[in-house]
C-alpha positions as CSV (number, residue, x, y, z in Angstrom):
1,X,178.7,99.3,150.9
2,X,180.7,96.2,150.8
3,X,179.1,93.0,149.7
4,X,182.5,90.9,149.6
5,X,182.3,87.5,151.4
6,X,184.8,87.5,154.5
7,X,187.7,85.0,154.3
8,X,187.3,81.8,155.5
9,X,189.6,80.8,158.0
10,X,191.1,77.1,157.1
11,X,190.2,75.9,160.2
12,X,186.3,76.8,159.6
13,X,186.4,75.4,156.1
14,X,184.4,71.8,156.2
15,X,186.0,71.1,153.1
16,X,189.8,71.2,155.0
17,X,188.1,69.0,157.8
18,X,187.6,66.6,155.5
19,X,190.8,66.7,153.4
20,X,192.4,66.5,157.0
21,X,190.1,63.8,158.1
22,X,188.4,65.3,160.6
23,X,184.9,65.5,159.1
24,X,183.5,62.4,157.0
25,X,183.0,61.5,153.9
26,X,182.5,59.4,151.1
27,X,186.0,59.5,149.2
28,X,186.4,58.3,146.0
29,X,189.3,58.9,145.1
30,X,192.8,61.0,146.6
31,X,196.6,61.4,145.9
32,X,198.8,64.0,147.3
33,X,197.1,66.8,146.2
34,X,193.6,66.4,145.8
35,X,190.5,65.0,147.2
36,X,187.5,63.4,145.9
37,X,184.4,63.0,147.1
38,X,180.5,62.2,147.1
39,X,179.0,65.3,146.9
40,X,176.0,65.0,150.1
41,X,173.8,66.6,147.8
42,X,174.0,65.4,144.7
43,X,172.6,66.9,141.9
44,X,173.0,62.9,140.1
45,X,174.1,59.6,141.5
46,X,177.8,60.0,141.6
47,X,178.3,63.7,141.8
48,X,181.7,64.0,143.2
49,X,183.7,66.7,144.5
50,X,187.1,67.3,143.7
51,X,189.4,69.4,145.9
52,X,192.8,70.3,146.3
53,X,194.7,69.1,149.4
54,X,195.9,73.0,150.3
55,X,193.3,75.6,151.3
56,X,192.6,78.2,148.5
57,X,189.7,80.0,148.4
58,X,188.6,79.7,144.7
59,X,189.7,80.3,140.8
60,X,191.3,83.5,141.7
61,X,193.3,82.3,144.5
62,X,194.4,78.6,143.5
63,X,198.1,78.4,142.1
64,X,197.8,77.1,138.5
65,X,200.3,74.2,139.9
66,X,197.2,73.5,142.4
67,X,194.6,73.8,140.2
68,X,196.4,71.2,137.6
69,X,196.1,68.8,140.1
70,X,192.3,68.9,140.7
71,X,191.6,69.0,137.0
72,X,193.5,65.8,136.9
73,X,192.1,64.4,139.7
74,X,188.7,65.7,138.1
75,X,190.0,63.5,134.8
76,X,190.7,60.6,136.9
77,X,187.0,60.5,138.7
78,X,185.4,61.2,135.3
79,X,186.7,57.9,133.9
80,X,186.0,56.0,136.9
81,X,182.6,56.8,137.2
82,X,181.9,56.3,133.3
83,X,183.8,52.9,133.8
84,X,181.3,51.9,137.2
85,X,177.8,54.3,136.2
86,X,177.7,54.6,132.4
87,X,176.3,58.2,132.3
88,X,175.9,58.9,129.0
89,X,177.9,62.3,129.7
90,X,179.3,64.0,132.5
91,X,179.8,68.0,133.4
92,X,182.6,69.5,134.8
93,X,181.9,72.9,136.9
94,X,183.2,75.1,139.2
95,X,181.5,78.5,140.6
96,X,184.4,81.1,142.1
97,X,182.0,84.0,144.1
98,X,178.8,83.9,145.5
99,X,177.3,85.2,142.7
100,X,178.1,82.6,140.2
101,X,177.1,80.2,143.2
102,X,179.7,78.9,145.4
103,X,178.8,78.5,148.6
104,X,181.8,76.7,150.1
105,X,184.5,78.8,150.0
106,X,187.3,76.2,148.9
107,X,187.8,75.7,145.4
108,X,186.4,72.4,144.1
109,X,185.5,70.8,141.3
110,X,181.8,69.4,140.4
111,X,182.0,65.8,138.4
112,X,178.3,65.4,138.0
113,X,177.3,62.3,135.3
114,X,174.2,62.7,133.1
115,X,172.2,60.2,131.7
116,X,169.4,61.2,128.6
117,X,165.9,62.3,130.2
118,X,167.9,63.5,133.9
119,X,166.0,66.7,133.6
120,X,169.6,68.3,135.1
121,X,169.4,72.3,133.9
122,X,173.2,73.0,134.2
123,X,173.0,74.7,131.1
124,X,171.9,78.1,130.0
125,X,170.6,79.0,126.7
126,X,171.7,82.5,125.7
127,X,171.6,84.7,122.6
128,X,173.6,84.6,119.9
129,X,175.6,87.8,120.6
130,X,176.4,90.4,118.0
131,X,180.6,90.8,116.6
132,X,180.4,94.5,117.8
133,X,179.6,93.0,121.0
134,X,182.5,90.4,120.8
135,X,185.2,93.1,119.9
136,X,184.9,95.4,122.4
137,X,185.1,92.5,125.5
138,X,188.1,91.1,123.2
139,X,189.7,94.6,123.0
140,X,189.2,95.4,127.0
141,X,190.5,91.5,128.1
142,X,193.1,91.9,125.5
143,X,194.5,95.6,126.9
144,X,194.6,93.7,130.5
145,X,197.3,91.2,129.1
């Protein structure tokens, strides 16, 4: 049994109505190739998303040219919000699949800032895991270069 996500046509994707102005929202910043906006449910004041201009579904199907410019654009809205908010940090993040939790099935970019005491879990606090274990997941990524 299949549990892939079908394809999202471009013109069903809300975050292609908005690059093409047909759906609002609350730009902070664009170019050419990329979007940025206020995320409508922000996990922090200033949570912005950051997408590129052409449709591409997520990390596996962005060009690397593409996904350049929205981790430049990214850079570019991290400054400007530490220059207008002062977070005292900020976290860049991106899910590609359902199960790492995308839900909008055009690659973006999540700017979120963090201030001390936000109480923001974005983090996960894992075991520290054993060489033998970091060999054999070196040896299999490195026999798929």
């Amino acid at each position: 049994m299949s549990t892939a996500v079908p394809r999202v046509r471009e013109s069903d994707c809300v975050f292609c109505e908005i690059v093409g102005g047909r759906a609002p929202s609350y730009r902070v910043l664009e170019d050419v190739h990329a979007v940025a906006f206020l995320n409508i449910r922000p996990a922090a004041p200033g949570h912005t998303l950051v997408v590129p201009r052409v449709h591409a579904r997520d990390m596996w199907e962005i060009s690397e040219v593409s996904h350049g410019h929205v981790a430049a654009m990214a850079h570019r809205v991290a400054a400007l919000l530490n220059a207008t908010l002062a977070p005292d940090g900020v976290n860049v993040k991106h899910n590609t699949g359902e199960a790492a939790g995308q839900d909008v099935f055009h690659f973006h970019a999540h700017v979120v800032p963090r201030w001390h005491g936000d109480n923001l879990r974005l983090a996960w606090n894992s075991p520290l895991a054993q060489p033998a274990e970091l060999e054999e997941v070196l040896e299999r990524v490195s026999a798929g270069r």
